[in-house]
C-alpha positions in Angstrom: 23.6 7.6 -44.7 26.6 5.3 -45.4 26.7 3.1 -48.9 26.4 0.1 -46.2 23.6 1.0 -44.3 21.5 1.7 -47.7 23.0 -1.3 -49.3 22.1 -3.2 -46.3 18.1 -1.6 -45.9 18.0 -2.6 -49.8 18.8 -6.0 -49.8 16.4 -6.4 -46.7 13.7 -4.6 -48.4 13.6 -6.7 -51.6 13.9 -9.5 -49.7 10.8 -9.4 -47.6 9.0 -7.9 -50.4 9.7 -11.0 -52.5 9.2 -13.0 -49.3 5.5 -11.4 -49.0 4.1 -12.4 -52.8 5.6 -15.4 -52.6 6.2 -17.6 -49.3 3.4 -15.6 -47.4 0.8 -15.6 -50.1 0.1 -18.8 -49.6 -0.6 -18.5 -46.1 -3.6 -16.4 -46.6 -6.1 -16.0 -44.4 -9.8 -14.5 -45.9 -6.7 -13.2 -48.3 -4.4 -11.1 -45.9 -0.9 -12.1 -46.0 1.7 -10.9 -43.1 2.7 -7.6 -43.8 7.0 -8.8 -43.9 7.9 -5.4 -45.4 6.2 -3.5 -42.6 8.0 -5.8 -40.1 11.3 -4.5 -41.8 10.5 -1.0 -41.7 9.8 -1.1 -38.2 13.2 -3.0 -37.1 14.8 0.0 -39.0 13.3 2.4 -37.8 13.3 1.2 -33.9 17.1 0.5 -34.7 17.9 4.1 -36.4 15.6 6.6 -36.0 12.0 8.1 -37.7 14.2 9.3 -40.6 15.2 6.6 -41.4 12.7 4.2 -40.9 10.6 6.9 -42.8 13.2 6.5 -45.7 13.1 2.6 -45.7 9.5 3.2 -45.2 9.1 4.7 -48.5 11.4 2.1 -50.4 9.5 -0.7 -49.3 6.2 0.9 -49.9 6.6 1.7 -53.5 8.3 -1.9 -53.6 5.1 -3.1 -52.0 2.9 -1.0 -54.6 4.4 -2.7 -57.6 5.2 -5.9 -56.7 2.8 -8.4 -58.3 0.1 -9.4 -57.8 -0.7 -5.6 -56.8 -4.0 -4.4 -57.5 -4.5 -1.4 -56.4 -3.5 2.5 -57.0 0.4 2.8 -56.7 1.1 5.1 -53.8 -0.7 4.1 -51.1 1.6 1.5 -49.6 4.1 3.8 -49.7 2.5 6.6 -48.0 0.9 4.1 -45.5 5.1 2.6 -44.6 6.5 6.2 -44.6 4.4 6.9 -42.2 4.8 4.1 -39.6 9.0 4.2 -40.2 8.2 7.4 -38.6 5.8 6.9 -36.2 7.7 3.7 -35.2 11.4 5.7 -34.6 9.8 8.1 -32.5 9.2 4.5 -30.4 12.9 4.2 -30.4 13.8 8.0 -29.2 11.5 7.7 -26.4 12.6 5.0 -24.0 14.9 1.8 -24.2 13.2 -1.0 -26.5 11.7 -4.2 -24.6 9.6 -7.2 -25.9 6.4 -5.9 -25.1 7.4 -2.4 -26.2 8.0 -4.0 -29.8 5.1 -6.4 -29.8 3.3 -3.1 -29.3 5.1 -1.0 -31.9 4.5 -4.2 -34.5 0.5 -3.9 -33.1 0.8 -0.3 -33.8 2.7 0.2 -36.8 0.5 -2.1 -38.4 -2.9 -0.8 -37.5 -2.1 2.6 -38.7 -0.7 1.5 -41.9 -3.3 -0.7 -42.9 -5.5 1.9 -41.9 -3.8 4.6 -44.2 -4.2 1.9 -47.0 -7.4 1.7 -46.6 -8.3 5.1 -46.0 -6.6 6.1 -48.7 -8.3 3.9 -50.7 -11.9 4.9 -49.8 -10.8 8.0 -50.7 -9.2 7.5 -54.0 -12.3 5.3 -55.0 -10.1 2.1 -55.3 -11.9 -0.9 -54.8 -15.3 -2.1 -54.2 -14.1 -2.8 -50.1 -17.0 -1.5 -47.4 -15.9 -0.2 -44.5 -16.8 -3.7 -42.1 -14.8 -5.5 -44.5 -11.4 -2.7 -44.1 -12.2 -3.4 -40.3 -11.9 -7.3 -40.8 -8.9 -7.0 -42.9 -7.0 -4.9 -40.2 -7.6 -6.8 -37.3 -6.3 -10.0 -39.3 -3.3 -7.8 -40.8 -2.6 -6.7 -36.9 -2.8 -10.5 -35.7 -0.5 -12.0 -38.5 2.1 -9.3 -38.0 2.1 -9.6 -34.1 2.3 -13.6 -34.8 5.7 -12.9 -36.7 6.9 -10.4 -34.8 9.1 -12.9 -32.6 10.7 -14.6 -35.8 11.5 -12.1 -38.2 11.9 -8.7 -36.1 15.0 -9.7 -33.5 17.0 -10.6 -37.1 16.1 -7.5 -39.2 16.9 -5.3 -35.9 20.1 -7.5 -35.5 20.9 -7.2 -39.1 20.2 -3.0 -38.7 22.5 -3.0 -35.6 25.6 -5.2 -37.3 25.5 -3.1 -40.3 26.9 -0.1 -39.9 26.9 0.0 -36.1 26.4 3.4 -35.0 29.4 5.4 -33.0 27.6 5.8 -29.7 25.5 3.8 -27.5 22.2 4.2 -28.4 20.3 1.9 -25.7 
C-alpha cells in the first residue's frame, strides 16, 4: 500500500470518527447515531478491495472503540468493521458498482456490523441490552446509514478513487 493511499484512508478515518461523537451525536435517535466510520469503510473497500477495506476496517474500528464517549469493551467495533471492509470488497470484485448495488452494500454492511457488535457483546457480558432492544437498535443503525449513504459515500469513494488512482481500469 502506497504512503498516499494510507495517508489518505487516515485522514478520512479520523475524520468521520470525530464527525460521529461530535456532529452526529447530537442527532440521536432513542440514542443511535449514523454509523460515518462504517460508511468510510465501505467506500474503501468497494473502491479497493476486501483487503483493504478490511484494513481500513480495522483502523476505524479500534478508532471507533476508543473514541469518547465509548462505553463498552474495546474490540468489538473493530472486529465488527474488519469484517464488513471485507464482506463489502467482495461487493466490488463481483460486478460493476450501481446506486442500488451500494444503497444495498450500506444496508448490508451495516446490519452485519451492528449485529457483530452486538453479538459480541451478549457474549462478552457487556451491557445490560436484551435482545428486542439490539433488534431496535439495528434497524435504526440500518435506516440512518442508508439515509446518508447518498451524501457522504459518492465523496469518500471519490476521495478513494483520486488518491492514488489505481493503474488499470477497475469498473
Amino acid at each position: 500500500m502506497s504512503l498516499v493511499r494510507a495517508g489518505g484512508a487516515a485522514i478520512a478515518v479520523v475524520v468521520a470518527v470525530v464527525l460521529q461523537v461530535t456532529v452526529f451525536s447530537h442527532l440521536a435517535w432513542d440514542g443511535v447515531v449514523p454509523n460515518v466510520a462504517l460508511l468510510v469503510v465501505v467506500a474503501a473497500a468497494l473502491v479497493r478491495g476486501p483487503q483493504f477495506g478490511a484494513l481500513v476496517g480495522f483502523a476505524a474500528g479500534v478508532l471507533v472503540d476508543l473514541a469518547p464517549p465509548a462505553d463498552h469493551l474495546a474490540g468489538r467495533w473493530a472486529l465488527a468493521l474488519v469484517i464488513v471492509g471485507f464482506m463489502a470488497g467482495l461487493v466490488r470484485q463481483e460486478s460493476r458498482i450501481t446506486v442500488p448495488m451500494a444503497l444495498g452494500t450500506v444496508a448490508a454492511a451495516s446490519f452485519v456490523g451492528t449485529s457483530i457488535f452486538a453479538i459480541s457483546g451478549l457474549i462478552l457480558d457487556d451491557g445490560t441490552v436484551g435482545v428486542v432492544e439490539m433488534l431496535q437498535v439495528i434497524g435504526i443503525g440500518m435506516v440512518w446509514d442508508v439515509a446518508l449513504t447518498p451524501l457522504l459515500l459518492p465523496l469518500t469513494m471519490a476521495l478513494f478513487r483520486r488518491i492514488d488512482p489505481p493503474r488499470f481500469a477497475t469498473w
